[in-house]
N, C-alpha and C positions, 0 to 999 in steps of 0.2 A: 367528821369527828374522829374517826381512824388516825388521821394524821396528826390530831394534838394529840393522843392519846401517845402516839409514839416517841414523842418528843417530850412527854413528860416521863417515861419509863425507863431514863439511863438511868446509870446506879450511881450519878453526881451527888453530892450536897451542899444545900446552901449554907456551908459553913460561914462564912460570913453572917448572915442573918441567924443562923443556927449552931451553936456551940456542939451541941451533941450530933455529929457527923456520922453516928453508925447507922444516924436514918434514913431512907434511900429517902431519893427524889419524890416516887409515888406517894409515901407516905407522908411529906413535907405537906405537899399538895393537897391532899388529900382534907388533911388539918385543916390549911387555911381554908380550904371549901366549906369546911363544915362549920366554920367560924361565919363564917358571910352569908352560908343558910341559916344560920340560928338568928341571925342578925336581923335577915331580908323577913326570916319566917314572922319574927315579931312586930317588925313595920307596920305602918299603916297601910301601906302599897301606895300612897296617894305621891301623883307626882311631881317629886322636887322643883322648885326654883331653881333656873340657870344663877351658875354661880356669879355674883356682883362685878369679880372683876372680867367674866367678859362680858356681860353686859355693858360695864360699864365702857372698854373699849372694842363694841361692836360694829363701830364706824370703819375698821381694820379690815372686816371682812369682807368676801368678795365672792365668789361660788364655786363649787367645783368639788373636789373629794375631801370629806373630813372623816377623822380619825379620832375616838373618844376613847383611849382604854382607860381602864380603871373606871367602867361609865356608871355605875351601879343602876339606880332606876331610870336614867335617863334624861334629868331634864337638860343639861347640857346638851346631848344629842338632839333632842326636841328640839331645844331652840335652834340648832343649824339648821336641822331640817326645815324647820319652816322657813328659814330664810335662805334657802334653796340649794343646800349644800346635802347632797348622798352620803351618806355617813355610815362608817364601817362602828359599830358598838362593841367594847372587850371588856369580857368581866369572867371573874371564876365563880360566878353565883349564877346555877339554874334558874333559881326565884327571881332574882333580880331581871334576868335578861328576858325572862316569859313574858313577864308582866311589863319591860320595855318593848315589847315585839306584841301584843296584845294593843297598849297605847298606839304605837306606828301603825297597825292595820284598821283600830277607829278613824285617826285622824288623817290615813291613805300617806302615809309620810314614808320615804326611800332610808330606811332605816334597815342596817343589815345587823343582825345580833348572832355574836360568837362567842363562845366561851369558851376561852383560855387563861391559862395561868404566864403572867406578861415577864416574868423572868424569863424561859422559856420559848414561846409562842412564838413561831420565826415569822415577823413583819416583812410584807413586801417592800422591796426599794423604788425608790422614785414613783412611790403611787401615791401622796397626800396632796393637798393644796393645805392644808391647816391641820391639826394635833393640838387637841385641847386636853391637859393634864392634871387635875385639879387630886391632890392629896395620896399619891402614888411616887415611891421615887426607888430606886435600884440602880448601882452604879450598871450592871448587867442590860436593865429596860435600856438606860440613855444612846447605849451605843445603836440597837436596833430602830431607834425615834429615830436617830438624826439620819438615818439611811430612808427611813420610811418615806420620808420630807421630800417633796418635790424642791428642785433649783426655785428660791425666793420665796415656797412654802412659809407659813407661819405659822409660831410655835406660840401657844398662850399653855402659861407652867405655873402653879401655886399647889406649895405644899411647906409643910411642917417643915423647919429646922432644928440645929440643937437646942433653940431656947425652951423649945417645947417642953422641956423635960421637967422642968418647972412648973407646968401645969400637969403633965400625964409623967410622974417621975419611971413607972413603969412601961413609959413604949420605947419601943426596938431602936437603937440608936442606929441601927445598919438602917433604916429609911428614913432618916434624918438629913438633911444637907447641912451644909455647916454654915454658921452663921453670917459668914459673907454673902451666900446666897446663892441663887443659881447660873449665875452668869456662867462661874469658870468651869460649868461641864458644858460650855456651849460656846467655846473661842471662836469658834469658824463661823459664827453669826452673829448679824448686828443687831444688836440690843435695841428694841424701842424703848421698852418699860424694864426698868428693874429695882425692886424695892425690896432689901434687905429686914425689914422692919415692917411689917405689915398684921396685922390683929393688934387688940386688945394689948397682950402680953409680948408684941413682939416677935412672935412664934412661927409666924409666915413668912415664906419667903415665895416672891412673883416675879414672873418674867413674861415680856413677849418679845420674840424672837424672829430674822426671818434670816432663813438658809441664804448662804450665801454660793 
């Protein structure tokens, strides 16, 4: 814990995401936690459905190290886990990842739960076999993903673009991708799926991806 700790105490700012720069880092941090407790606090705690699109392409997978940041209660990680994948869990919610590490020790599942803030949080290199991304995006996070990823790793990515803005006119345009999608922060890997166009409104943007 020492060690995220140290990594979130320089005196950077996520100007990009935050206009008012005289904030330090801690107190950036700090915010968004206490955003994702109020959030987690109110929840049911009951735990989520893996998300559609990897279920839907779960034929893709194969075992070894997975990596879930942004996991919140975990049903994405559940699902590797049961399908025989060790899985590293990131999240900056105490709540969230208790109550994911609670579930793993019922169900004897190789669930590892850290909390860290993923701007930030230095990812090992060449330790993943798969990174499942679901509604998290930071031009800052992509560069430490794509190091995470083992050679032929694969990437499953879905999150919010700009169309979003349309439905939530008030969210942060800094975690938005833009509405070509996510392919072109991922050149150096070959696209299986990618759908510029995805929700109801449009709003999503998917990818799976595998290092090349």
């Amino acid at each position: 814990m020492s060690c995220y700790y140290a990594k979130l105490l320089r005196c950077d700012a996520r100007e990009a995401c935050h206009p008012c720069s005289q904030h330090s880092t801690a107190e950036i941090v700090q915010t968004d936690r206490e955003k994702w407790e109020r959030r987690y606090s109110e929840d049911s705690g009951d735990l989520p459905e893996p998300d559609d699109f990897l279920v839907l392409h779960a034929h893709l997978l194969s075992c070894g190290r997975a990596l879930d940041p942004a996991c919140g209660l975990g049903g994405n990680s559940v699902f590797l886990a049961e399908r025989g994948y060790e899985v590293t869990a990131l999240d900056i919610s105490y709540t969230a990842l208790a109550r994911l590490k609670d579930t793993a020790r019922r169900r004897h599942l190789p669930i590892d739960c850290v909390v860290a803030d993923l701007d930030y949080f230095p990812l090992p290199a060449n330790a993943y076999d798969v990174a499942v991304v679901f509604y998290f995006f930071s031009e800052r996070f992509i560069a430490a993903l794509k190091q995470a990823l083992r050679p032929r790793g694969l990437l499953f990515y879905a999150t919010y673009n700009e169309r979003h803005t349309s439905v939530r006119p008030t969210f942060n345009p800094a975690y938005l991708v833009a509405a070509d999608g996510l392919a072109v922060h991922f050149p150096d890997f070959d696209s299986l799926v990618h759908e510029t166009w995805a929700g109801d409104q449009g709003n999503i943007s998917q990818l799976i991806a595998r290092k090349m």
